[in-house]
Phi, psi and omega in degrees: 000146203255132181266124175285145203249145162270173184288311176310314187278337161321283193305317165320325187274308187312312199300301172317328166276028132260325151333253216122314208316324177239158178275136175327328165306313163317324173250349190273319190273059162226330162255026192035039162230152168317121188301031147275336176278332179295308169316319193271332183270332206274316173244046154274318178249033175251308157320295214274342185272330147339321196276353178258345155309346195283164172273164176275344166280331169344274208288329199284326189307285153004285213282317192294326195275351183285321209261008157280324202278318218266329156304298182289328182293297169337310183267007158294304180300318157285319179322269174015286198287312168273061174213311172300317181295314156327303193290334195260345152293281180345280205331302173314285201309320185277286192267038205350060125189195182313142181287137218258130169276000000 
């Protein structure tokens, strides 16, 4: 069974492989975990440390323009659905019966 690491105890070991003070080895047999895990969390946050630095509206703009795009289309989508259903009523009253697809 493969064992799982929380975000805290991650960052804690990463942070620690980033000090230098001890070798990965040092550290990996002091948290029981493989110095390869280690090596792979110490540059997940050496990539990810950049990103805390960002403003805070930065990333969230982004997300507000996904969720305006995903909101119009959803109401593109009802317009459709009530304009078809209008049509296929029309149809029933002029020609009694269902529309041949």
């Amino acid at each position: 069974m493969r064992k799982r690491y929380d975000k805290e105890f991650k960052a804690k070991v990463a942070i620690e492989a980033m000090k230098g003070d001890k070798t990965l080895q040092e550290i990996a047999t002091q948290y029981e975990v493989h110095p390869n895990l280690i090596a792979q969390w110490k540059r997940q946050l050496i990539e990810m440390a950049a990103q805390l630095f960002e403003k805070a509206g930065k990333g969230n703009a982004a997300a507000e323009e996904a969720e305006r795009k995903m909101d119009a289309l959803f109401r593109q989508i009802g317009q459709l659905q009530v304009e078809n259903d209008f049509l296929k009523k029309k149809h029933r009253q002029l020609y009694g019966s269902e529309p041949k697809l």
